[in-house]
N, C-alpha and C positions, 0 to 999 in steps of 0.2 A: 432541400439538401444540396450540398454545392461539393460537386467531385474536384478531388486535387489536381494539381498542374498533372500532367500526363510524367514527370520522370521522379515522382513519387512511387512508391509501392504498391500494386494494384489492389485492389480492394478497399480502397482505404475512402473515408467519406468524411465529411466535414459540416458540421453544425453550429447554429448557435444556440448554447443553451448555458445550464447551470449545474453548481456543484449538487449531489444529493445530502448536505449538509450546509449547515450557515455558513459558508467559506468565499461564498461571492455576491459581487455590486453589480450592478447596472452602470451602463457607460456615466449616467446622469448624473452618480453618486461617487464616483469619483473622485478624488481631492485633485482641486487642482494644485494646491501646496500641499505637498506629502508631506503627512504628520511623524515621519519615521526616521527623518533626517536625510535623506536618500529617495531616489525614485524609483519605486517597487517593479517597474519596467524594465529599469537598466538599461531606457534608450533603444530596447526589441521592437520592432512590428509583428505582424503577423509575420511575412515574407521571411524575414531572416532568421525568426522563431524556429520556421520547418525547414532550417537549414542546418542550425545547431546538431554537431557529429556528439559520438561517442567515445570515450578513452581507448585507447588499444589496452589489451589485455596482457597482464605478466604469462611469462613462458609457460609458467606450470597452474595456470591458472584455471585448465579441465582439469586435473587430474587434483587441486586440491578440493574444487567442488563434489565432484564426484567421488571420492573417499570419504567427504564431511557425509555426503549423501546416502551413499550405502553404509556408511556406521552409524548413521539417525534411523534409519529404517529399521533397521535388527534392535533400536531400542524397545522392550515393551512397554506398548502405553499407559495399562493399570487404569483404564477410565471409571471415572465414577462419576455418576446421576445421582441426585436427590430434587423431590418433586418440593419444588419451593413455594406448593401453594397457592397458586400466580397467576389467574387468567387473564389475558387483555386484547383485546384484538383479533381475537380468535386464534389465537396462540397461549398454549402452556407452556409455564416457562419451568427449568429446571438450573438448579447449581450444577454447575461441572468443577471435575479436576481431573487430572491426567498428569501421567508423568512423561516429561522430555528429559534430552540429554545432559547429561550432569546430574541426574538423581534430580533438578530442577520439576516443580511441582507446579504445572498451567492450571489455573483458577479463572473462571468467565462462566459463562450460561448458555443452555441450549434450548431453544424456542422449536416447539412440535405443533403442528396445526392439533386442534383440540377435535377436526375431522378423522385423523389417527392416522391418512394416507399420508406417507414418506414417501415418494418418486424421486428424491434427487436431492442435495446438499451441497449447502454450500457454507464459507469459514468466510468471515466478517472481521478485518481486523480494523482498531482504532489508529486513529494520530498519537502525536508523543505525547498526548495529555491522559491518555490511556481510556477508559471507560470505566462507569461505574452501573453499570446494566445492559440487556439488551435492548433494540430498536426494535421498536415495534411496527414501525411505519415504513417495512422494507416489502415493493409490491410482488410477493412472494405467494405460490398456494403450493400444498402438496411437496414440501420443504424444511427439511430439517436445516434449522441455521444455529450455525454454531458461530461463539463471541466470545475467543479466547482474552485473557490478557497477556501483553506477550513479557515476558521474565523481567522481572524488575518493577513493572510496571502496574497501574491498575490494582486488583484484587493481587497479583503475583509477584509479592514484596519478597525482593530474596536479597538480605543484606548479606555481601556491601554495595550491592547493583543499588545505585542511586535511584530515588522514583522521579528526582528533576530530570526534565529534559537534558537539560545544560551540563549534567554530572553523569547521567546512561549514557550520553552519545562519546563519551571518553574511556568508558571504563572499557580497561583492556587495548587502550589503541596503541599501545605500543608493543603490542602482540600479534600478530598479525593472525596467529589459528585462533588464538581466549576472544577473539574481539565480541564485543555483548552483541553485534548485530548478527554475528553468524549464529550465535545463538538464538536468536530472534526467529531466524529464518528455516534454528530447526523446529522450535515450536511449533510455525506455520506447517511446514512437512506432518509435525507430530499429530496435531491437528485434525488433517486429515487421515490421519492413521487410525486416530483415537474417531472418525466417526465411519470409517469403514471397518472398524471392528464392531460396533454395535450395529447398525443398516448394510452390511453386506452389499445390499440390491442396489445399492444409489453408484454401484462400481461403473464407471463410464460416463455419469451424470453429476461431475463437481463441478462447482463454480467456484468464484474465490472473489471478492470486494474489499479492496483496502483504499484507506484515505490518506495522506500526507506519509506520515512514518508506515502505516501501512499498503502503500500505491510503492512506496521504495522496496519495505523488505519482502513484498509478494513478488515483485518484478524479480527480486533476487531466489526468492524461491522459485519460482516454476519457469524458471531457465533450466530447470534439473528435473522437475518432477513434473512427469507425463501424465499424471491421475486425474489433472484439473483440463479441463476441456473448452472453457470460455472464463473470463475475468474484466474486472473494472479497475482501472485504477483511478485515481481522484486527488487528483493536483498531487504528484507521485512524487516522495522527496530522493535525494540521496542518486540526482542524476548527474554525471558528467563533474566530479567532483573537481578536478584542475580549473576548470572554470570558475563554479562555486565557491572556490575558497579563495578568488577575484572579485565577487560581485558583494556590495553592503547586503549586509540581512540582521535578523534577529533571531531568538530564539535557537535551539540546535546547533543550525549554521554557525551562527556568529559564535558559539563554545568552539566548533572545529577551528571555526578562523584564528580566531585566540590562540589557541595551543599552539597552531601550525607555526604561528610566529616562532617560536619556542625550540619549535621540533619539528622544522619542515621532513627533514628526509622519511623519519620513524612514522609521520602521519602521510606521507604521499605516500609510501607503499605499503601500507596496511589498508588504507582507501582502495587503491587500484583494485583488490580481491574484491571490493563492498560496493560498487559503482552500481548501480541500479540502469542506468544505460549500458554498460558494459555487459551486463545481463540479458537484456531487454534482446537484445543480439540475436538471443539463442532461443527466444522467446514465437513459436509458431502458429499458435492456438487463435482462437478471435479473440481480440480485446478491444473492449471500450474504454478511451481516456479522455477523461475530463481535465483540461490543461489551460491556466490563468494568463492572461497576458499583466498582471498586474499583481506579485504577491510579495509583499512585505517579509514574510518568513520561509519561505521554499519559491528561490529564486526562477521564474518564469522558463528562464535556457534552460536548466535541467531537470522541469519539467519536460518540457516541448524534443530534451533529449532523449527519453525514455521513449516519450512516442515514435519518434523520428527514427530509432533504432529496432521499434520491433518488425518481425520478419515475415508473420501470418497480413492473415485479414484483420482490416486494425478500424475503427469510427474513433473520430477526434469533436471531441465538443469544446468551443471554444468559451473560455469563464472570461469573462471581462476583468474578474478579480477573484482570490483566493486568498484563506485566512485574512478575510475585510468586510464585515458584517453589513448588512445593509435592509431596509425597510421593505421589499420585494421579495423577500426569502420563502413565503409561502407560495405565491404563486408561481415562481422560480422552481423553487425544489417541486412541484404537482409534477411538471413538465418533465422533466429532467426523470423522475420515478417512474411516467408512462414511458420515457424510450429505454429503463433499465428492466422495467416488465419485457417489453418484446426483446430486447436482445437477449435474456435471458430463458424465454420461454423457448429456445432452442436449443435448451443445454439438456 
């Protein structure tokens, strides 16, 4: 393990390793001609990677979080279980629903050790392609994991919130309070509302693991909400957006990019509230991020701005590449599961 330059953030550690999903390559695998029309790098190294800042923040930008925040709280969450029949892995699985803000109805599943001992919980959110069950292969004991879908998405189809990537990541953007990711972000809140109403005891003992779309919308959640106590993010999108909406991509991205042409002003400052580095700021807690030097669809700088921006104790694992499949993925992700066991077994 290799400690950062000294005028980095103390605590903060640096590895190499991999995503805990098929999202990264081996230096070997590579293209040396990007097949994406563009270089998924954008010309970064390491060096200048953990340079990349974060947006300054609009004036009233505590004070609209924090009213989103305490008027999500006082929503009741209505949770419901049904035992879906499901054993795998030494986990029972269950259907979940719960209700979030908007009268919005979160549908996903909750995985209970089939031992029955709960110690601690933690909320699992997916990338923009959303999920269609849980992960069974997360190195968990003594752990209620909750697998929301977040609003639109996944199992929690709420028309007219698009289920395409390219169609969610707009609706509402020229609204800057309706925007679908703030709602997104109270789901996550809600989340953990809806499983501190059923486990009580796991109060003190949250964790929180998001990928792509969700490494973005957690970072924007628990800039607010003190209940989670340790997190991961994993190749985190929706960092340092002024940037981003400079740099070639696909997917997501490339929808904002589009628009912006259109309607720069109405999407720069509805963005500014939704910056996932602008977040990350306010962010204290330990977190582990898993951050790409090479991603095709969530631009490497605002990943590495997320990181670069949080405040606590922070471990950086460096991905070679992110959303870019490659032949090494199993023994890749073993690795990468045993360092998410022990950071975790301290939550």
């Amino acid at each position: 393990m290799q400690r950062l330059p000294s005028n980095l953030s103390a605590g903060v550690t640096v590895e190499n390793t991999v995503s805990f999903s098929a999202m990264s390559a081996p230096a070997t695998n590579k293209p040396s001609t990007p097949p994406y029309g563009f270089d998924p790098s954008h010309g970064y190294d390491v060096d200048s990677l953990l340079k990349v800042g974060s947006p300054e923040e609009p004036e009233d930008y505590e004070s609209f979080w924090k009213d989103r925040h305490e008027k999500a709280l006082a929503t009741q969450t209505l949770l419901n279980l049904s035992d879906a029949g499901r054993e795998e892995n030494g986990w029972r699985v269950f259907d979940m629903r719960y209700t979030s803000t908007d009268g919005v109805t979160i549908h996903g599943w909750v995985t209970l050790p089939i031992s029955g001992r709960v110690r601690k919980g933690i909320v699992v959110m997916h990338g923009y392609g959303g999920r269609t069950g849980p992960d069974f292969h997360l190195p968990f004991e003594d752990t209620a994991l909750f697998f929301p879908c977040a609003r639109g998405l996944g199992s929690s189809q709420h028309p007219p919130i698009s289920s395409d990537p390219r169609w969610h990541v707009l609706h509402d953007i020229d609204k800057p309070r309706h925007y679908v990711h703030g709602g997104c972000v109270e789901d996550v809140w809600l989340a953990f509302s809806a499983m501190l109403r059923i486990f009580p005891h796991v109060e003190g003992h949250l964790g929180y693991l998001g990928i792509s779309f969700g490494g973005g919308i957690g970072a924007m959640a628990l800039a607010w909400d003190d209940r989670v106590s340790r997190a991961h993010f994993n190749v985190p999108s929706f960092g340092n957006h002024p940037l981003r909406l400079k740099l070639p991509t696909t997917g997501s991205g490339a929808a904002i990019q589009d628009y912006h042409r259109f309607h720069p002003r109405t999407t720069e400052k509805t963005l500014s509230y939704y910056d996932a580095a602008t977040a990350a700021r306010r962010i204290r807690i330990p977190v582990h991020c898993a951050c790409a030097l090479y991603d095709p669809m969530v631009a490497p700088a605002g990943q590495f701005a997320v990181f670069n921006a949080l405040q606590g104790e922070k471990q950086l694992f460096q991905l070679t590449a992110g959303h870019h499949p490659h032949p090494r993925e199993g023994e890749e992700n073993a690795r990468l599961l045993k360092e998410l066991h022990q950071f975790f077994s301290h939550l």
